[in-house]
PADO-366705 format. One record per atom (N, C-alpha, C): residue in one letter; x, y, z. Coordinates in steps of 0.2 Angstrom, whole numbers, plus 2048, in hexadecimal, padded with zeros to 3 digits. Example, Ala and Ser with C-alpha at 12.3 -4.5 7.8 and 13.67 -1.06 7.14 Angstrom:
BEGIN
R  residu   xx   yy   zz
R       a  842  7E4  827
R       a  83E  7EA  827
R       a  842  7F0  827
R       s  840  7F5  823
R       s  844  7FB  824
R       s  840  800  827
***
This chain:
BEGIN
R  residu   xx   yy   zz
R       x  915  890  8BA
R       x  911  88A  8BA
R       x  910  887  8B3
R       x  911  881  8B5
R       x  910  87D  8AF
R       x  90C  876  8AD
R       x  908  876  8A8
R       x  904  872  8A9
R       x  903  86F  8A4
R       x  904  866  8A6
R       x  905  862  8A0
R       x  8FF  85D  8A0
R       x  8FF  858  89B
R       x  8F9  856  89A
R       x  8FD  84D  898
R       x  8F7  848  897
R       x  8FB  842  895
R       x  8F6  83D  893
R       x  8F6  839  88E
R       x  8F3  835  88D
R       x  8F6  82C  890
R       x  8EF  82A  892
R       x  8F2  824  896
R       x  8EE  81F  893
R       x  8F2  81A  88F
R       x  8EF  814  88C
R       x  8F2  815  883
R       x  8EF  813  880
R       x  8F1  811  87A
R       x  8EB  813  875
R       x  8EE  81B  873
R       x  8EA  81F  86E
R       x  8E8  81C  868
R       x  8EB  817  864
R       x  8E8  813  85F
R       x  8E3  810  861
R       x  8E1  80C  866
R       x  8DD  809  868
R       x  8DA  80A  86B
R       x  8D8  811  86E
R       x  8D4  815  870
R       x  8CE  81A  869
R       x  8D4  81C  864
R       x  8D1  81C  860
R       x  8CE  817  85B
R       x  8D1  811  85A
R       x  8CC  80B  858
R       x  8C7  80A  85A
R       x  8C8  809  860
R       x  8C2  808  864
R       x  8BA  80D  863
R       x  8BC  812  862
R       x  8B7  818  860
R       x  8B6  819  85C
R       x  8B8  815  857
R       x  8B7  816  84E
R       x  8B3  811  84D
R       x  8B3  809  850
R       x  8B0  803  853
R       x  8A8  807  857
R       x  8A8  809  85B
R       x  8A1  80C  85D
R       x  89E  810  85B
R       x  8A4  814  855
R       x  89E  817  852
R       x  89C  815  84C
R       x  89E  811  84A
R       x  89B  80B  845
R       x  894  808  846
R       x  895  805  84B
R       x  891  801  84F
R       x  88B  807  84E
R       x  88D  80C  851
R       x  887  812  852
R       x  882  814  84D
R       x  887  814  847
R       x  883  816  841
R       x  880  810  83E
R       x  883  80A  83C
R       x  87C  806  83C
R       x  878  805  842
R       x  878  806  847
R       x  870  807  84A
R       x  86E  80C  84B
R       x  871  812  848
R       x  86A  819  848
R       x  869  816  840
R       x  86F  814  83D
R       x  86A  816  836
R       x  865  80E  833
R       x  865  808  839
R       x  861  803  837
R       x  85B  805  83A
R       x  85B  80B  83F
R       x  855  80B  843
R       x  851  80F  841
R       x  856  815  83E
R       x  852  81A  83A
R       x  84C  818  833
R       x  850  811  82E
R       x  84E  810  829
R       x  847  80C  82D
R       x  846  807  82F
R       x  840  803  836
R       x  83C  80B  836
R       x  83E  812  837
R       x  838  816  83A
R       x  837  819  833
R       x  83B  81A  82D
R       x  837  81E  828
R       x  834  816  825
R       x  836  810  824
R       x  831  80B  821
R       x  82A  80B  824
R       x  82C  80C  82C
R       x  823  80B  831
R       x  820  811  82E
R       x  820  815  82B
R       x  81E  81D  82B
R       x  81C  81D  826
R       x  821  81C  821
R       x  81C  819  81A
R       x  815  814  819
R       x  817  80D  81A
R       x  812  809  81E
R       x  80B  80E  820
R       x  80D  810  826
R       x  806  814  829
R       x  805  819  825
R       x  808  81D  821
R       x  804  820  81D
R       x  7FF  81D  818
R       x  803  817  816
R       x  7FF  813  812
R       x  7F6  813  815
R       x  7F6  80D  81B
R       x  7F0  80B  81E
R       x  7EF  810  81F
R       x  7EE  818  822
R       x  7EB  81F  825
R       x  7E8  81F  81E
R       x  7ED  821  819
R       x  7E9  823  811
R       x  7E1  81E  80F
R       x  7E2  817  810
R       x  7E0  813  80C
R       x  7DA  810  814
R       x  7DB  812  819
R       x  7D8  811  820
R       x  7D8  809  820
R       x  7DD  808  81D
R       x  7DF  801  821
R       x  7DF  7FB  81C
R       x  7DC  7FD  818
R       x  7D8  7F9  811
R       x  7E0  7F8  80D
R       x  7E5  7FA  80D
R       x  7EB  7F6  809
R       x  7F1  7F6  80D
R       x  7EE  7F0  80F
R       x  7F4  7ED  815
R       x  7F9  7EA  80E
R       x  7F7  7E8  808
R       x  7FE  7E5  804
R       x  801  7E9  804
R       x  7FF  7F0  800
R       x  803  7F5  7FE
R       x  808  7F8  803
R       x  804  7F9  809
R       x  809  7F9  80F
R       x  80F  7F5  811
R       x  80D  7F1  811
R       x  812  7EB  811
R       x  818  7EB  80E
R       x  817  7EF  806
R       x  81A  7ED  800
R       x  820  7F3  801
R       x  820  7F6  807
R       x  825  7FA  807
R       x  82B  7F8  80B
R       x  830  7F6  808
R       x  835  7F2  80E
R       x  83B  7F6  80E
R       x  842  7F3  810
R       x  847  7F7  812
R       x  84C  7F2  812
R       x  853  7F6  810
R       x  85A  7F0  812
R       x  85F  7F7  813
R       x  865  7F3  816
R       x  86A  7F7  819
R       x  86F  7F5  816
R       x  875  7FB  817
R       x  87A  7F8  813
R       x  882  7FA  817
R       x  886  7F7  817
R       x  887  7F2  814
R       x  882  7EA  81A
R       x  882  7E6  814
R       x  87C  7E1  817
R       x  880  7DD  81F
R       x  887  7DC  81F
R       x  889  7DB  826
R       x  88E  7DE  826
R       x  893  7DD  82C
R       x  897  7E3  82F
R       x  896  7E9  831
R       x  89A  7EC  832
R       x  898  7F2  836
R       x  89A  7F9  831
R       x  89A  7FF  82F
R       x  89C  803  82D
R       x  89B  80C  82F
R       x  89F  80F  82F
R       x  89C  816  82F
R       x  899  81A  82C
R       x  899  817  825
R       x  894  819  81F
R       x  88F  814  81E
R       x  88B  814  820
R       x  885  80E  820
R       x  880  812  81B
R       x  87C  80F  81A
R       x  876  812  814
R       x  870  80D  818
R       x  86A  810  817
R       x  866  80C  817
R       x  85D  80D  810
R       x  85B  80A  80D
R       x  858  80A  808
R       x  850  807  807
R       x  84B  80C  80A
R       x  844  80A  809
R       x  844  80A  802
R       x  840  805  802
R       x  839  805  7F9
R       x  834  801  7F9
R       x  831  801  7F4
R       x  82A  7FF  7F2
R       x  82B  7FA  7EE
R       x  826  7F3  7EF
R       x  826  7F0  7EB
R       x  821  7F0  7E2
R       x  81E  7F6  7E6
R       x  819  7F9  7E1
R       x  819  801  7E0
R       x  81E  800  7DC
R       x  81F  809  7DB
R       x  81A  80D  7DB
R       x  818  80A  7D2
R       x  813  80E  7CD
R       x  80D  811  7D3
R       x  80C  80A  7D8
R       x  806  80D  7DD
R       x  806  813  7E1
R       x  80C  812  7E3
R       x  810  819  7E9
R       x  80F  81D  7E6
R       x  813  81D  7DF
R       x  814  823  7DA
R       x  80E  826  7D8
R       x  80B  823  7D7
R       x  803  826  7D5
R       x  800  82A  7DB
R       x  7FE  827  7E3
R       x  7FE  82B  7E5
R       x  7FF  830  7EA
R       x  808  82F  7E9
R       x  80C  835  7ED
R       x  80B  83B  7E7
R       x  809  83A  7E0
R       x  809  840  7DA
R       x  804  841  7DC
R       x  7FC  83F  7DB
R       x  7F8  83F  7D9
R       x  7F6  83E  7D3
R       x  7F7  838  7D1
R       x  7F8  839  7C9
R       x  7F0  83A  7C5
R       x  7F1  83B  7BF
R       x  7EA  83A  7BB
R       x  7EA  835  7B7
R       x  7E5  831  7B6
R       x  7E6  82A  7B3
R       x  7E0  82A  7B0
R       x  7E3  829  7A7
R       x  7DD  82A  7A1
R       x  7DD  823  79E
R       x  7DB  821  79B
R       x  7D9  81A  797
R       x  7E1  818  794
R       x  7E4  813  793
R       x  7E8  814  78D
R       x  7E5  810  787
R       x  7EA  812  781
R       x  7E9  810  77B
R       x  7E3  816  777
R       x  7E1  81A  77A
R       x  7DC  81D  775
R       x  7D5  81B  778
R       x  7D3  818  77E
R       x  7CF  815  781
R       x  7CA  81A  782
R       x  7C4  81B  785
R       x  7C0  821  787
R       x  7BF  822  78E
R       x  7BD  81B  78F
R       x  7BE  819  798
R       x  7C4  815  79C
R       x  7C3  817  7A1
R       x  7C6  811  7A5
R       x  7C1  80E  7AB
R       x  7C1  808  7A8
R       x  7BD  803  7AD
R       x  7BF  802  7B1
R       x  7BD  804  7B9
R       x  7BF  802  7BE
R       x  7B9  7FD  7C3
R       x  7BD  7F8  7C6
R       x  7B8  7F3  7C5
R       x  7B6  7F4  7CF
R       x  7B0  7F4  7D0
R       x  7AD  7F4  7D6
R       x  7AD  7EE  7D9
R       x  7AB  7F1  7E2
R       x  7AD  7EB  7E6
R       x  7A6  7E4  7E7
R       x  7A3  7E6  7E1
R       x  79E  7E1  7DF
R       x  7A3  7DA  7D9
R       x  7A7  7DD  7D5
R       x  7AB  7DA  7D2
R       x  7B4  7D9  7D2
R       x  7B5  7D9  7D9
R       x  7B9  7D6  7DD
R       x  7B9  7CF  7DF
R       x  7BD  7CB  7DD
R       x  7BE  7C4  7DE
R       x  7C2  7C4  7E4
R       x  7BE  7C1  7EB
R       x  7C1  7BE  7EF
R       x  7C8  7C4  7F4
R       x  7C5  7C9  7F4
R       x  7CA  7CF  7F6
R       x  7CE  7D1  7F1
R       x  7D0  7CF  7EB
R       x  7D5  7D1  7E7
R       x  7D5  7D6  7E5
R       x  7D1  7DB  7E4
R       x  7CF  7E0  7E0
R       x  7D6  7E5  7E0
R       x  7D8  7E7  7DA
R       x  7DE  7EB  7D9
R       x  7E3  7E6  7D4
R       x  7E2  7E1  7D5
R       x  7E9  7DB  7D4
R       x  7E8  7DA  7CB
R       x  7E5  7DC  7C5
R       x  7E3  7DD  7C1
R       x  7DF  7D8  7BF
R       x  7DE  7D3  7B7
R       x  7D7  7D1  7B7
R       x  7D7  7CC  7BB
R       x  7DC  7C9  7C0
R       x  7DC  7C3  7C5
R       x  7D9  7C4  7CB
R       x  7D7  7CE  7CC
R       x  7D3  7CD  7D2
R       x  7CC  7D1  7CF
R       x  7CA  7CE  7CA
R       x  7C4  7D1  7C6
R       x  7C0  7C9  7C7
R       x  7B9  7C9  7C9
R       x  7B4  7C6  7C8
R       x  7B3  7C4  7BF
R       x  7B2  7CB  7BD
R       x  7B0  7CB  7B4
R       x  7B4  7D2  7B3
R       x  7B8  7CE  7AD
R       x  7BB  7D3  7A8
R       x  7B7  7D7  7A4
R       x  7BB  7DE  7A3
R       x  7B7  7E1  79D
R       x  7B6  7DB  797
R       x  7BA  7D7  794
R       x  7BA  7D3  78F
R       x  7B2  7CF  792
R       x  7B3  7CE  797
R       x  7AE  7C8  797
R       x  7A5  7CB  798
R       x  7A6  7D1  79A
R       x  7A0  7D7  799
R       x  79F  7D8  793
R       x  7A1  7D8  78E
R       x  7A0  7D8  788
R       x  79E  7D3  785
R       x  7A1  7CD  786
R       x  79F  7C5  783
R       x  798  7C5  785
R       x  795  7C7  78C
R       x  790  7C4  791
R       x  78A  7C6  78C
R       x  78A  7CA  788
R       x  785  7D0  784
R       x  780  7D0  789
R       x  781  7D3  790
R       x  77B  7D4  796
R       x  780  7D8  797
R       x  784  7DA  796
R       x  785  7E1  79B
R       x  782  7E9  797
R       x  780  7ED  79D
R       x  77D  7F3  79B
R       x  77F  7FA  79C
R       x  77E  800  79D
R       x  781  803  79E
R       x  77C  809  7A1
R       x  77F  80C  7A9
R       x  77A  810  7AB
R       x  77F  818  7AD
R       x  77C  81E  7AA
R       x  782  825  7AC
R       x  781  828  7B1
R       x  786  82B  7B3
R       x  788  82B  7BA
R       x  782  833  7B9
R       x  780  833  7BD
R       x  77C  83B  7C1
R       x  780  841  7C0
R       x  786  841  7BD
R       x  788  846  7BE
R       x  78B  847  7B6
R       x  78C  841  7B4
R       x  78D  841  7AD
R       x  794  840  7AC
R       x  797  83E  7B1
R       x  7A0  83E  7B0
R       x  7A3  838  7AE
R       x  79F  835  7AE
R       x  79D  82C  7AB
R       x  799  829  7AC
R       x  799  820  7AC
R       x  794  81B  7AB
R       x  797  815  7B0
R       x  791  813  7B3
R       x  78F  80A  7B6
R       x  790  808  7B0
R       x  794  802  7AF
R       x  793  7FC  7AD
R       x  792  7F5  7AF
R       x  789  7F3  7B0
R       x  788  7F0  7B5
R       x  785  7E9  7AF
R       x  784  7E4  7B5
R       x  780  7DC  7B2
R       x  77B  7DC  7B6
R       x  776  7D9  7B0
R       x  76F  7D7  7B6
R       x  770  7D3  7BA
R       x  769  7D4  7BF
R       x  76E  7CF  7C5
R       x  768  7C9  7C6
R       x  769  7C3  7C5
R       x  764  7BE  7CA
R       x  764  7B9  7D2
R       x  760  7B7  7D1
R       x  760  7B1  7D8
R       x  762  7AC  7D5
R       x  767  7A8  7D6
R       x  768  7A2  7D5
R       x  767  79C  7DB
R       x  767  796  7DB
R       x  765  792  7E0
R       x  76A  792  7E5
R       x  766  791  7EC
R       x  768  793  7F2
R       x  76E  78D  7F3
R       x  772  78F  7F7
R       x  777  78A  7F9
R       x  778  78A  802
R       x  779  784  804
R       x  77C  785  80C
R       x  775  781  80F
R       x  778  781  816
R       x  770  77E  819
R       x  76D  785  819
R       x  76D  789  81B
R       x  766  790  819
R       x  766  794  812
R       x  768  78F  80F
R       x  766  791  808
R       x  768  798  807
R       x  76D  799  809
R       x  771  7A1  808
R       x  76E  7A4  7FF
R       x  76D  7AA  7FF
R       x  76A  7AD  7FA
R       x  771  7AE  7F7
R       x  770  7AC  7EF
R       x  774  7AE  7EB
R       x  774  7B0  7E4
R       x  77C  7B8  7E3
R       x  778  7BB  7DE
R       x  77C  7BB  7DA
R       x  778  7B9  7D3
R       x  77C  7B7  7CD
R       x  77D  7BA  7CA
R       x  781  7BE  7C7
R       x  782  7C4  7C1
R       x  781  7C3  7BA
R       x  77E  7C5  7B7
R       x  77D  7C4  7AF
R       x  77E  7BC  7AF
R       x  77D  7B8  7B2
R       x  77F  7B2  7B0
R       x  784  7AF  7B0
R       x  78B  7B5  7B0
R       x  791  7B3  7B0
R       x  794  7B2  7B6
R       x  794  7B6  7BE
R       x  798  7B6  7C4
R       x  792  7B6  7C8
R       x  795  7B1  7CD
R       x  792  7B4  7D3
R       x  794  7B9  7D8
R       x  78E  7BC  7DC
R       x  793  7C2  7DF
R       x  78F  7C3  7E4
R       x  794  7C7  7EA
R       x  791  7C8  7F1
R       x  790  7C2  7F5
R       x  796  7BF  7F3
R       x  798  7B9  7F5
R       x  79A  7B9  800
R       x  79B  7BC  802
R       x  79C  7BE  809
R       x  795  7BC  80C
R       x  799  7BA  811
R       x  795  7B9  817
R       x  794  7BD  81F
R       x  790  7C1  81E
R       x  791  7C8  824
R       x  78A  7C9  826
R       x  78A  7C9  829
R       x  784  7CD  82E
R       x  77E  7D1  82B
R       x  77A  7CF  828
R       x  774  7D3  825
R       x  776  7D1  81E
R       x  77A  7CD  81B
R       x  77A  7CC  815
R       x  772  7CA  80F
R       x  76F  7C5  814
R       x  76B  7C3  810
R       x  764  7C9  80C
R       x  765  7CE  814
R       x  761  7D2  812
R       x  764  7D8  80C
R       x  76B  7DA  80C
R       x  76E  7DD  807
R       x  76C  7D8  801
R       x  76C  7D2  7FF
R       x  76E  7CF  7FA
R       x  765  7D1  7F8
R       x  760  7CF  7FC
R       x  75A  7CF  7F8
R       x  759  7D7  7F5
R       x  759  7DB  7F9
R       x  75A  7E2  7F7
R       x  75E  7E4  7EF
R       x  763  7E1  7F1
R       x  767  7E3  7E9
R       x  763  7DC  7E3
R       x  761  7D8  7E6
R       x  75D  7D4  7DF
R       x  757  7D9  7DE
R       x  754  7DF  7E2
R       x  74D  7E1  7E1
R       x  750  7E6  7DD
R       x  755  7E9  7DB
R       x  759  7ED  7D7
R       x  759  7EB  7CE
R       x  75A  7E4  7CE
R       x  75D  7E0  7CA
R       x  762  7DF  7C7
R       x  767  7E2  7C9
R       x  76C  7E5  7C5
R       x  774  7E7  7CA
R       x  779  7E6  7C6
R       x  77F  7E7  7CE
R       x  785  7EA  7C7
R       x  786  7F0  7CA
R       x  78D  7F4  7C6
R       x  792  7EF  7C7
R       x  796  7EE  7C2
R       x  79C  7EA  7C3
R       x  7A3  7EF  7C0
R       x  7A2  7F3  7BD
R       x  7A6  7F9  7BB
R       x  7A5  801  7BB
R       x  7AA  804  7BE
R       x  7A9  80B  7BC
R       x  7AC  80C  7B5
R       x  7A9  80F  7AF
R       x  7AC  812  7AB
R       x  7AE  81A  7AD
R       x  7B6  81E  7AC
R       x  7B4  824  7AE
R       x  7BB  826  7A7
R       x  7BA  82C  7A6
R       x  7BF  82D  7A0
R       x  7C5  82D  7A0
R       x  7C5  830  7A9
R       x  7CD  831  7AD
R       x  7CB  831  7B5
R       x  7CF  831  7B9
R       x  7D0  831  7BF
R       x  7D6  837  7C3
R       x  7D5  839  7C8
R       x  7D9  83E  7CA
R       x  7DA  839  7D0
R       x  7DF  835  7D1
R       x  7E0  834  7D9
R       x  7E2  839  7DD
R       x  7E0  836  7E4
R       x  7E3  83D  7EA
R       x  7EA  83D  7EC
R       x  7ED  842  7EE
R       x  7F2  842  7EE
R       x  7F4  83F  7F7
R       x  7F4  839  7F8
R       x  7F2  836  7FF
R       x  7F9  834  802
R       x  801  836  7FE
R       x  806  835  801
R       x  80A  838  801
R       x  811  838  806
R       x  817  83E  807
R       x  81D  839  807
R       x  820  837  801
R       x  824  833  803
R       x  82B  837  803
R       x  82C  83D  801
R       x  830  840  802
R       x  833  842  80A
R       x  82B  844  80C
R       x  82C  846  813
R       x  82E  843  816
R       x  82B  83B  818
R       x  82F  838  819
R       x  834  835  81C
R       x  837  836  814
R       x  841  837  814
R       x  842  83D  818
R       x  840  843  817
R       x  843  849  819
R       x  845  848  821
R       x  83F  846  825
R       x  83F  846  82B
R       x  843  83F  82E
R       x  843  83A  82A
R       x  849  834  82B
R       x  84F  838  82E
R       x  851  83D  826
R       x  857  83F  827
R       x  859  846  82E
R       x  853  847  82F
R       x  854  84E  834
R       x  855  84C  83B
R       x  853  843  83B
R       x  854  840  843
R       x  859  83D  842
R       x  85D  83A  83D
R       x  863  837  83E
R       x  868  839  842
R       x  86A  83E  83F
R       x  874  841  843
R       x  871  840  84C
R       x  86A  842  84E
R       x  86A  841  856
R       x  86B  83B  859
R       x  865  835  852
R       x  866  830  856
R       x  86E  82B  854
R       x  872  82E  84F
R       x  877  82A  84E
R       x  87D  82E  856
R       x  87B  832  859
R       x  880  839  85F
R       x  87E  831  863
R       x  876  831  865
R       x  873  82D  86A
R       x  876  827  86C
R       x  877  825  865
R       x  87A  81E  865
R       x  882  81D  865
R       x  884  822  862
R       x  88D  823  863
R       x  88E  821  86C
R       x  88A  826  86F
R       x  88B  828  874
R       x  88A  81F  879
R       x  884  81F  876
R       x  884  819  87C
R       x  88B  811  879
R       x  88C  812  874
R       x  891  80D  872
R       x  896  80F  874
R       x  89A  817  875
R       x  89F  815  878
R       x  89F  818  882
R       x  898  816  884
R       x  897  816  88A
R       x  897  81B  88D
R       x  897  822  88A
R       x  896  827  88D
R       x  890  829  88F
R       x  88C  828  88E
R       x  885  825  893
R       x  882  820  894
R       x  87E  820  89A
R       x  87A  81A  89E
R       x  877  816  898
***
């Protein structure tokens, strides 16, 4: 008995055609891949920050390469448009005054201008600089003793609006507690019976929390690839539904 075997058609183009699909297949497991480690990041961001830094999240994007056609060695490429921020912290870093400084003023969300706070003295209400010119700011230690309020007295200045909204002026130089929410007026008289409103943490150092995995991340990118690049070979050259 003998048993022969035969190929019907035109093996070049049979082969072309499969080199073509599997092209096609690796840029879409590896553009769809780079889409699920970008989303991933992202969500770790807003989980860490419970939602409060949509920028930073944002700020993580992605390109693919090559930028058109097709190829079988495709790359794709997450990053940040803000390292240092990531970098800090995916380490945890520890963060001491520079120059020889004792503190580091970090400014609270009493002296936040307009949501900005983080953006540097752009999203400050009052700079250390201008705390010091004010000769009203004072200096209250933390209970524990691991640093200091750096705060301005606080007054009433004249009502604005038709209900004469309550408004509190700091040292004389900002106004603050600018929002308008729901039981505002009674928070603002409350904090005038205080007299007084922190505008800065002094602390000597900071230990951030260690609140991201950007490696991991990548790790698990790469552990779904080779299946979803199979998945997609597969349906580009029609071997399944």
């Amino acid at each position: 008995m003998r048993l022969g075997a035969a190929i019907v058609g035109d093996l070049r183009k049979v082969l072309a055609d499969e080199v073509r699909a599997g092209e096609r297949a690796a840029m879409t497991a590896i553009r769809a891949e780079t889409d699920q480690v970008k989303a991933e990041l992202r969500r770790q961001v807003t989980t860490a920050f419970s939602g409060n830094a949509r920028g930073i999240a944002n700020a993580w994007r992605s390109m693919i390469f090559p930028r058109s056609g097709q190829s079988l060695r495709p790359a794709g490429l997450v990053f940040t448009k803000v390292p240092n921020v990531i970098d800090a912290f995916e380490r945890g870093a520890l963060i001491r005054a520079k120059g020889g400084g004792r503190f580091l003023a970090i400014p609270t969300g009493f002296n936040a201008a307009r949501g900005r706070r983080g953006r540097g003295e752009k999203g400050m209400r009052v700079t250390p600089a201008q705390m010091v010119a004010s000769g009203q700011a004072f200096l209250r230690p933390f209970k524990s003793g691991r640093g200091l309020v750096w705060c301005l007295p606080l007054r009433q200045g004249e009502g604005i609006g038709r209900r004469r909204r309550t408004r509190l002026v700091a040292g004389g130089v900002t106004e603050v507690g600018t929002a308008n929410r729901k039981g505002r007026e009674a928070w603002a008289r409350g904090l005038l019976e205080q007299g007084m409103v922190p505008m800065f943490l002094l602390l000597p150092e900071v230990k951030l929390a260690k609140r991201l995995d950007v490696p991991g991340a990548a790790e698990r990118g790469l552990r779904r690839l080779p299946g979803r690049f199979v998945a997609a070979w597969e349906r580009e050259s029609g071997r399944t539904a």
